[in-house]
C-alpha positions as CSV (number, residue, x, y, z in Angstrom):
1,X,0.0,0.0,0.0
2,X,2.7,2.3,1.0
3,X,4.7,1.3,-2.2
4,X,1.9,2.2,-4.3
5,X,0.7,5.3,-2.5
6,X,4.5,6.7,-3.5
7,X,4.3,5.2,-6.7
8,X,1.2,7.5,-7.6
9,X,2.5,10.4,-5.9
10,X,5.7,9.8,-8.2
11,X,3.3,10.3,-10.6
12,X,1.3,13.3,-9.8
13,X,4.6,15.1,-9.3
14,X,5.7,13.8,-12.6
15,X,2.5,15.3,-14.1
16,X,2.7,18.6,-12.5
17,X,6.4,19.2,-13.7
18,X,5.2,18.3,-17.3
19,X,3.0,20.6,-16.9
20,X,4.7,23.2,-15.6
21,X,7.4,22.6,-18.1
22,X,4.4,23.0,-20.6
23,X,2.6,26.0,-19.8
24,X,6.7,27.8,-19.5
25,X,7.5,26.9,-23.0
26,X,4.7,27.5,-24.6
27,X,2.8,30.6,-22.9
28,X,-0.8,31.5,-23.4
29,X,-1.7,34.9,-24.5
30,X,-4.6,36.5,-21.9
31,X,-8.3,36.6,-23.6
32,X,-8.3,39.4,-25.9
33,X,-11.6,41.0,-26.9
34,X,-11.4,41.7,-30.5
35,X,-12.5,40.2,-33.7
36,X,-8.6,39.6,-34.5
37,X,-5.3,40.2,-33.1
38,X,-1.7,39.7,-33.8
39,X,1.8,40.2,-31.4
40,X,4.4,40.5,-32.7
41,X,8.1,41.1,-31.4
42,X,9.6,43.2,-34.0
43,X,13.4,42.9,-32.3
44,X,13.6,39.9,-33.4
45,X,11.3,39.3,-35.8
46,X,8.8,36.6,-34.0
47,X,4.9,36.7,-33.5
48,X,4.3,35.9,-30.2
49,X,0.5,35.4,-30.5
50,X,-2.3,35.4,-33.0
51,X,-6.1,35.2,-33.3
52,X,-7.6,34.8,-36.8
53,X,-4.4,36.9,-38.0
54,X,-5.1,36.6,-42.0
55,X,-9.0,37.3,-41.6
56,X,-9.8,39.5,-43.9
57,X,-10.9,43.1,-42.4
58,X,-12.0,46.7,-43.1
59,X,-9.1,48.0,-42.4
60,X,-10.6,51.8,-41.7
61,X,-8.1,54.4,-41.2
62,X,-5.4,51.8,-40.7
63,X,-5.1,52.1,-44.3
64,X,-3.3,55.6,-43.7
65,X,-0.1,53.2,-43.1
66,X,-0.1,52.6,-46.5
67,X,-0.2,55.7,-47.5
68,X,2.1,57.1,-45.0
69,X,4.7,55.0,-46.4
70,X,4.2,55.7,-49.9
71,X,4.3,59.3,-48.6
72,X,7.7,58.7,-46.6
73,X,9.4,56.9,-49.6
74,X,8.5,59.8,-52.1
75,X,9.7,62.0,-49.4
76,X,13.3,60.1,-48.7
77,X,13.6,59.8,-52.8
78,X,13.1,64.0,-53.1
79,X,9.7,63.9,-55.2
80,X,8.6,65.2,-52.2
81,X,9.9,67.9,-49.5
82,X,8.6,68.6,-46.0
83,X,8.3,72.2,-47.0
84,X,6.5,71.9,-50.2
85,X,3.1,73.3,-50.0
86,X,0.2,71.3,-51.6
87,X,-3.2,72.5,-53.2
88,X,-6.5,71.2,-51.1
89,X,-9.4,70.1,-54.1
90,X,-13.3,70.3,-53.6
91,X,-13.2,66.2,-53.1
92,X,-10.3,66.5,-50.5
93,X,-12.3,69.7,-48.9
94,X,-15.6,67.8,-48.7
95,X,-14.6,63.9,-47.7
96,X,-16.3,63.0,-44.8
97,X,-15.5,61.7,-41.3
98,X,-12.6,62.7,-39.2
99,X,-10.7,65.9,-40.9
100,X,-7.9,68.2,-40.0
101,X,-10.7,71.4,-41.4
102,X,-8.7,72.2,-44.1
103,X,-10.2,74.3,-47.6
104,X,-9.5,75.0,-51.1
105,X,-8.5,78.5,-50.6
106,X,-5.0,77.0,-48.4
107,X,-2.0,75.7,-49.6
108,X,-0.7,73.4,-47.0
109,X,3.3,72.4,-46.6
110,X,3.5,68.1,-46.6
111,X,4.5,68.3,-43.5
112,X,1.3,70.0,-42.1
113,X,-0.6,67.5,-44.0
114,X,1.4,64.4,-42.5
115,X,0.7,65.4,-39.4
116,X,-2.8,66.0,-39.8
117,X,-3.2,62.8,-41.5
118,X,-1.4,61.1,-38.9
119,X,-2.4,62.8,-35.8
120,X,-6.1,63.8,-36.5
121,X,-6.7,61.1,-39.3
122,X,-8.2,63.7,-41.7
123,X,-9.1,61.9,-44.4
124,X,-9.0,65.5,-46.4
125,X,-5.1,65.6,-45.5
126,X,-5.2,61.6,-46.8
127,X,-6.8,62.8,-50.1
128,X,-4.5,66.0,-50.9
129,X,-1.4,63.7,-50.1
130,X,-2.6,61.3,-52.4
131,X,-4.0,63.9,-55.0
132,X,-0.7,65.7,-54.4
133,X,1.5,62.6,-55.3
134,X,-0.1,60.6,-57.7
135,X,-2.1,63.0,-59.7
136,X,-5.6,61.9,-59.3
137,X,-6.9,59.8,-56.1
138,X,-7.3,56.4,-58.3
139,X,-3.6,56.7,-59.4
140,X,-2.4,56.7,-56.0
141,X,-4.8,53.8,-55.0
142,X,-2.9,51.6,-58.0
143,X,0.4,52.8,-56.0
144,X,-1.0,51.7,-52.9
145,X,-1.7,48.2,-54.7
146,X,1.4,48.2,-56.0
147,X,3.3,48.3,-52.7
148,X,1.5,46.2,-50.7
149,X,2.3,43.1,-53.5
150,X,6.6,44.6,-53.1
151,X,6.1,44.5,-49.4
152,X,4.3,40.6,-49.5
153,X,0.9,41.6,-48.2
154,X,-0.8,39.6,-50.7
155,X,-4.0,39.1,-48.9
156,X,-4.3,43.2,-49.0
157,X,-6.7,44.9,-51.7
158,X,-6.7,48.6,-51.5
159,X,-9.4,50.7,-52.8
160,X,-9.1,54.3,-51.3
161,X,-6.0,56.1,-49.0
162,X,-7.9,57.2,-46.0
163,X,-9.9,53.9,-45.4
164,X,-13.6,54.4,-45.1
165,X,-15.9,51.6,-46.1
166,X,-15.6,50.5,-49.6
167,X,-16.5,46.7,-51.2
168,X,-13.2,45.1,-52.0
169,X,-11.1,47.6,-49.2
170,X,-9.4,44.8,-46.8
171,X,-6.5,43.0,-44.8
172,X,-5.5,41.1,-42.3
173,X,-3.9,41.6,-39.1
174,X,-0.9,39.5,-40.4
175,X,-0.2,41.7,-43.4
176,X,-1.2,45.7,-40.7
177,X,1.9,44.0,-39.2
178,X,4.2,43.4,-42.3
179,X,3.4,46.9,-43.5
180,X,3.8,48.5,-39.9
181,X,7.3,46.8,-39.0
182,X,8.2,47.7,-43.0
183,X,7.1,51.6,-42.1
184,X,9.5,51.6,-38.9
185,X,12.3,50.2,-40.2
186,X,12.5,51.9,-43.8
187,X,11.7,55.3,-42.7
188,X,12.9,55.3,-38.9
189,X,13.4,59.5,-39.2
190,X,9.4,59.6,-39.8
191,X,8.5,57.4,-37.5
192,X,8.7,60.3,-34.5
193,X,4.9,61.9,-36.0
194,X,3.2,59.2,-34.5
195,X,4.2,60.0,-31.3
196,X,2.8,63.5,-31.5
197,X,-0.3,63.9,-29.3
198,X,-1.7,67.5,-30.0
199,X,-1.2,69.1,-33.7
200,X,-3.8,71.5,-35.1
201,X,-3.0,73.6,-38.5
202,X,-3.3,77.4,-37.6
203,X,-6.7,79.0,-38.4
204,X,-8.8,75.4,-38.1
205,X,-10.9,74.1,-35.1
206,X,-8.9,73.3,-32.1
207,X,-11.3,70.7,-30.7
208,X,-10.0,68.1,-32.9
209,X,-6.3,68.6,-31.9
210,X,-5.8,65.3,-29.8
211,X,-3.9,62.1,-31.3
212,X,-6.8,58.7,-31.0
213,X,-4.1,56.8,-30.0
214,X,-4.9,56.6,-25.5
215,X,-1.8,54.5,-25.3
216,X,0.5,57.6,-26.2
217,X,-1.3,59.3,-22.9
218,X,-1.0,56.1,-21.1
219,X,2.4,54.1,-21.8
220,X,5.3,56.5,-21.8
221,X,7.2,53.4,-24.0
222,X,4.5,53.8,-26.5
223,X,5.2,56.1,-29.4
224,X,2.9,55.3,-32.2
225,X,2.1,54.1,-34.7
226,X,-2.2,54.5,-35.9
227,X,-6.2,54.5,-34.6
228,X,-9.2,53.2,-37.2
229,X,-12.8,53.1,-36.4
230,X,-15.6,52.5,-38.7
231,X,-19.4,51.3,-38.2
232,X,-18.3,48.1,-40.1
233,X,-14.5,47.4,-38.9
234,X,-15.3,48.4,-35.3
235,X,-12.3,50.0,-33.4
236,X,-8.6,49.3,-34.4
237,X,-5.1,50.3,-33.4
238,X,-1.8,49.2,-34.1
239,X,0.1,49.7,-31.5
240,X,4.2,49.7,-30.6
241,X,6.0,50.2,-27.3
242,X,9.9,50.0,-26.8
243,X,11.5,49.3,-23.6
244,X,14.8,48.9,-22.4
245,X,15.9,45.5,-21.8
246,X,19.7,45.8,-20.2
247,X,20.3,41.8,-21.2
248,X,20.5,43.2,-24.5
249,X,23.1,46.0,-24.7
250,X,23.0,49.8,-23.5
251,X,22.3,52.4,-26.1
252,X,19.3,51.6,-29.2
253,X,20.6,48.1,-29.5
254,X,19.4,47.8,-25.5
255,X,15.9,48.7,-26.8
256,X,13.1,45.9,-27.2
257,X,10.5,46.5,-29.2
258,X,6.9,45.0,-30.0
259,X,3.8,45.7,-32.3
260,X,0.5,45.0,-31.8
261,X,-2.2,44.9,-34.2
262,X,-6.1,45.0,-33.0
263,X,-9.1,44.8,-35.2
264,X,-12.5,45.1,-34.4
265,X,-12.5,45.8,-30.4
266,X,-15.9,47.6,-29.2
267,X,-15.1,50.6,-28.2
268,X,-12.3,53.7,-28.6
269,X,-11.1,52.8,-24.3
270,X,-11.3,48.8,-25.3
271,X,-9.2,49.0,-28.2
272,X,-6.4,51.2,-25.7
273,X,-6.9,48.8,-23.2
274,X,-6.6,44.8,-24.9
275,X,-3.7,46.3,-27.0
276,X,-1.8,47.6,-23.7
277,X,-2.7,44.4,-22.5
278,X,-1.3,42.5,-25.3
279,X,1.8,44.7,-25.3
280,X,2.6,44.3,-21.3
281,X,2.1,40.0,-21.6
282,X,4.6,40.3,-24.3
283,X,6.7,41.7,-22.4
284,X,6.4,39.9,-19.3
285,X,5.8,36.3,-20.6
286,X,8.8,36.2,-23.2
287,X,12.6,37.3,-23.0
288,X,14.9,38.8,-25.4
289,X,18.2,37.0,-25.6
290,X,20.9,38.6,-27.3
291,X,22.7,35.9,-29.2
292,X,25.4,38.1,-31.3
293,X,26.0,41.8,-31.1
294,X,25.0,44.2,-33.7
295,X,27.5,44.0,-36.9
296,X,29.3,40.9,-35.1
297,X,29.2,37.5,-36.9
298,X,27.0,34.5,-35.4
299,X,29.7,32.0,-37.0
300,X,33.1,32.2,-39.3
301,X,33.2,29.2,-41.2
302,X,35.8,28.2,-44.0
303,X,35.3,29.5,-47.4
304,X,37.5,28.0,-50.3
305,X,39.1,30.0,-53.4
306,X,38.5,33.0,-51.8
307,X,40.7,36.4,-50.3
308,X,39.7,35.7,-46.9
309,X,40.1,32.2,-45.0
310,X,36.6,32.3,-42.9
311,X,33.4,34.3,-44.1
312,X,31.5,36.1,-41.6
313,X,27.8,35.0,-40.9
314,X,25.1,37.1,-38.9
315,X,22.9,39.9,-39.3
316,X,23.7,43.3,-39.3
317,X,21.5,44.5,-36.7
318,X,22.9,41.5,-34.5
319,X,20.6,38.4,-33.6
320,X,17.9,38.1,-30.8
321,X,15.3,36.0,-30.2
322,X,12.5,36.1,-27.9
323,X,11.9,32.8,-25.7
324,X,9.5,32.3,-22.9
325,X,10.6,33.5,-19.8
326,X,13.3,31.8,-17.9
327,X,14.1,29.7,-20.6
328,X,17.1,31.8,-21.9
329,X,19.8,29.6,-20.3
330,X,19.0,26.2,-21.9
331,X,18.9,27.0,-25.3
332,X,20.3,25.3,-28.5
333,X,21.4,26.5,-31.5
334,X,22.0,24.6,-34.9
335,X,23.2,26.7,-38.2
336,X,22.8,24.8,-41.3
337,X,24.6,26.3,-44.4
338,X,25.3,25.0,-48.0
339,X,29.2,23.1,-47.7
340,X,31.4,24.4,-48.8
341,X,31.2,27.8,-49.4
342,X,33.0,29.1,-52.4
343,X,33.8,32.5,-53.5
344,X,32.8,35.0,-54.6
345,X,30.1,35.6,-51.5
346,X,28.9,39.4,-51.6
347,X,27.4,41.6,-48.7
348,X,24.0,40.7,-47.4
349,X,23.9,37.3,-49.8
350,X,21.8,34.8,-47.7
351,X,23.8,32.0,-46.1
352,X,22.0,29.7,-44.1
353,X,19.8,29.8,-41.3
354,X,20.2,29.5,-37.5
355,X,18.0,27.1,-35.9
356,X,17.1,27.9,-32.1
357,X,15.1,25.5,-30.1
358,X,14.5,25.3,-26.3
359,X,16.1,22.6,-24.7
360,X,13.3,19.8,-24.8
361,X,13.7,20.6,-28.7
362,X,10.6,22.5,-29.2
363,X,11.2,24.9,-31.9
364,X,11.7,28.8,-30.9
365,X,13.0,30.9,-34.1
366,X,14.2,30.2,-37.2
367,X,16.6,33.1,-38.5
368,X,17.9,33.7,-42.0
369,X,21.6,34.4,-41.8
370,X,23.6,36.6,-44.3
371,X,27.2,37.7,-45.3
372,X,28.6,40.7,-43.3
373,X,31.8,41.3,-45.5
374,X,32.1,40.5,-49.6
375,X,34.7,37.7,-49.7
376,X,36.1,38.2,-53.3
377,X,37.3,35.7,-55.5
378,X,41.4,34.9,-55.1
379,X,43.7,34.8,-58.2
380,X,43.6,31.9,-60.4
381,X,47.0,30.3,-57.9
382,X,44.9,30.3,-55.0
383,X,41.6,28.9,-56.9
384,X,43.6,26.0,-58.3
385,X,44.9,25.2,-55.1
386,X,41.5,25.2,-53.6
387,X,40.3,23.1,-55.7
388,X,42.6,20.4,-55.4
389,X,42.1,20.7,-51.7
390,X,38.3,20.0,-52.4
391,X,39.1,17.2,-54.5
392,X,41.1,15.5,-51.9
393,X,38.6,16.3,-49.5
């Protein structure tokens, strides 16, 4: 009796530890109340959590993303300048919802448009950008298509810049996130307007002065990026925070940052509150771990007929993963890489891919590795010598 009464409690504490081991590697996200969701850690590159993320949505004034970033790119090309002023049309003048009040008798510098696209979410600043840059409205809208297949959003369709209701006008949460971690890390010197809260252009209202986004008034790491509401898409915010996170380094490589996206939450207070929800479990329930610093190589393996011995294999903005908390120490790591590698390998060339898994083996990222200096070809002695070495080998 006494055997078997420690035989099941063997087992019971067998159980639990499974368990526990469990519910550490794998954590559950908190109930979020929204028609779709998506986490993402944009440090390194990992969704952390996911409901219905490539549902297809209205997208409401999320849709500004898009044409913020067309905006941004004309803007860090020179078709555009900050200080350009832009005529304001009878269709921009009359579009309906939220506006920044401008009229056809301004002419209004990009940047004052920007922000009152960005900040107010005047759909007549949306329209004048677009008029402004593409010629006509529709023109811009086949830009907007055309970016969104260059950035991989395939299950996007685009039919207007400023996002109300339209058949046809939707995405998902998975492809809000490609575009918004895109946005961030193309055009880092822009990304600052999101974090405005107040902006108002002189001589218009200024009750409609204050940024949508709650979390900006509520989360000093929060600094952007966008607010959408319609009747039909409900309330939506992308949100992203960054936070220090020592383990990773001092400076802007010590910063941690994560995105959320949230579609179709009931109310402007719910949407603020399930996305800073979402953003403080990310934090909380997974670690960053720094595995190579920023412009360091992962690995150095042997490259054959080349200038240099060893090519050097990372990512330039360093690697880091995000793991489940506590589970930093007990990681392993597998590269797998074509063999050999001959030269000529150039800068940025794909090489490879780290495998990291915790260490019951249950998968945690997989990272694409590239070339951090060009190995060049050696002169026809060295190449013939290689090659006999490889023969031989």
């Amino acid at each position: 009796m006494l055997l078997r009464r420690l035989f099941s409690r063997a087992l019971f504490l067998l159980a639990a530890a499974v368990a526990f081991s469990a519910s550490a590697q794998v954590p559950q996200p908190p109930e979020v109340a929204a028609r779709a969701y998506l986490l993402m850690d944009v440090t390194s590159g990992q969704v952390l959590a996911s409901k219905d993320p490539d549902l297809a949505v209205e997208p409401a004034s999320l849709t500004k993303l898009m044409t913020a970033y067309i905006v941004f790119d004309a803007l860090k090309t020179g078709k555009l300048s900050l200080t350009q002023t832009l005529p304001v049309s009878e269709r921009a003048w009359k579009m309906p919802g939220s506006r920044m009040f401008i009229d056809p008798k301004m002419q209004v510098p990009v940047e004052d448009l920007v922000k009152g696209m960005i900040v107010q979410s005047g759909n007549d600043a949306t329209v004048a950008l677009a008029e402004g840059l593409g010629g006509s409205v529709e023109r811009f809208v086949q830009l907007m298509n055309q970016q969104a297949k260059a950035l991989g959003m395939n299950a996007s369709g685009f039919k207007n810049p400023e996002g109300l209701t339209e058949a046809g006008h939707t995405t998902t949460a998975r492809d809000l996130a490609t575009l918004a971690t895109r946005l961030m890390r193309d055009f880092p010197d822009f990304v600052p307007y999101y974090a405005i809260q107040r902006y108002r252009y002189p001589g218009t209202p200024a009750a409609n002065d204050t940024n949508r986004n709650l979390l900006l008034f509520r989360d000093p790491s929060v600094d952007g990026l966008k607010t959408g509401h319609t009747s039909a898409a409900g309330y939506c915010l992308v949100a992203t925070a960054h936070r220090a996170v020592p383990a990773l380094g001092s400076g802007p490589q010590g910063q941690r940052r994560l995105l959320s996206v949230l579609l179709g939450a009931s109310s402007e207070n719910a949407r603020a509150a399930e996305s800073q929800k979402l953003l403080n479990w990310g934090y909380t329930a997974f670690d960053a771990v720094r595995l190579s610093p920023v412009g360091e190589p992962l690995v150095s393996p042997r490259v054959w007929k080349g200038k240099a011995e060893v090519v050097k294999l990372g990512r330039p903005e360093g690697v880091v993963v995000s793991v489940p908390a506590g589970e930093g120490a007990r990681l392993k790591t597998e590269v797998t890489r074509p063999e050999p590698l001959v030269a000529p390998l150039m800068r940025g060339q794909a090489v490879g891919i780290l495998k990291v898994s915790l260490a019951n083996g249950t998968p945690v990222a997989e990272v694409p590795l590239s070339v951090l200096e060009t190995v060049e070809e050696s002169g026809v002695f060295g190449r013939a010598w290689d090659a006999v070495r490889l023969w031989i080998q």
